[in-house]
N, C-alpha and C positions, 0 to 999 in steps of 0.2 A: 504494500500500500504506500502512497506519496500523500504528503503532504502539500498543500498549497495555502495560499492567502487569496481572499476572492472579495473585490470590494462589489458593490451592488448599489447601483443608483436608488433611492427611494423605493422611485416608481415605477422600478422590475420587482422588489421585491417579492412581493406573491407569488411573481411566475417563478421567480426564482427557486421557491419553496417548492414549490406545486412539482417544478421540475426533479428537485433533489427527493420530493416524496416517491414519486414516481419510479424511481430507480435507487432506493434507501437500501436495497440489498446489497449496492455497490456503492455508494457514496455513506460517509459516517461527516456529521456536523457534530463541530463540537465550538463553544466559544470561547476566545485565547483572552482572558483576564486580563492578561499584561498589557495585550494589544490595547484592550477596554480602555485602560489607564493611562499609558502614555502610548502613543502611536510609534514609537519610537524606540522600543524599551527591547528589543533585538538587536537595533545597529548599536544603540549605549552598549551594550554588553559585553560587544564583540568588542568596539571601541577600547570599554575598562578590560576584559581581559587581554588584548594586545599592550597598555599601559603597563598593566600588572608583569605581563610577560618580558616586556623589554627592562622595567626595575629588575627583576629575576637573573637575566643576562648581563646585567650591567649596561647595556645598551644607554639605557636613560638612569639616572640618579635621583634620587626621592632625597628631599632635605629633612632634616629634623621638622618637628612641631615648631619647638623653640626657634631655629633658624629661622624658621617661616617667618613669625611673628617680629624678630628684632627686622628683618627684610622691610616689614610691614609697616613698624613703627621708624625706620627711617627715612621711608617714601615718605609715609603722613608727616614726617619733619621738613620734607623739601616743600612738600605743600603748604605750610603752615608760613614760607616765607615771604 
């Protein structure tokens, strides 16, 4: 079995149904929550685990907390002048 993503105007809906009723011995619906919530929430993922995989490698480097925030608080000081 394959998976697909299938968007549907409005106003096919019904047939759409109608159509997936018609042939349910070989079509299965089911609806992706995540999708529900953000439309996007596949490509972030793949995004953060490439992120996460390249820290892993070394490829890219992750700062401290702390470094973050002195980073943070010396920008906010250039701004402040």
């Amino acid at each position: 079995m394959q998976t697909l993503t299938v968007q549907v105007q409005d106003s096919f809906m019904q047939e759409f149904l109608n159509f997936v009723q018609e042939r349910q011995e070989n079509i299965h619906i089911e609806k992706d929550y995540n999708l529900e919530h953000d439309p996007y929430f596949y490509r972030r993922q793949r995004e953060l685990h490439q992120i996460r995989d390249d820290i892993k490698s070394g490829k890219t480097e992750m700062i401290s907390h702390d470094d973050f925030w002195d980073e943070i608080d010396s920008f906010s000081e250039t701004l402040d002048k």
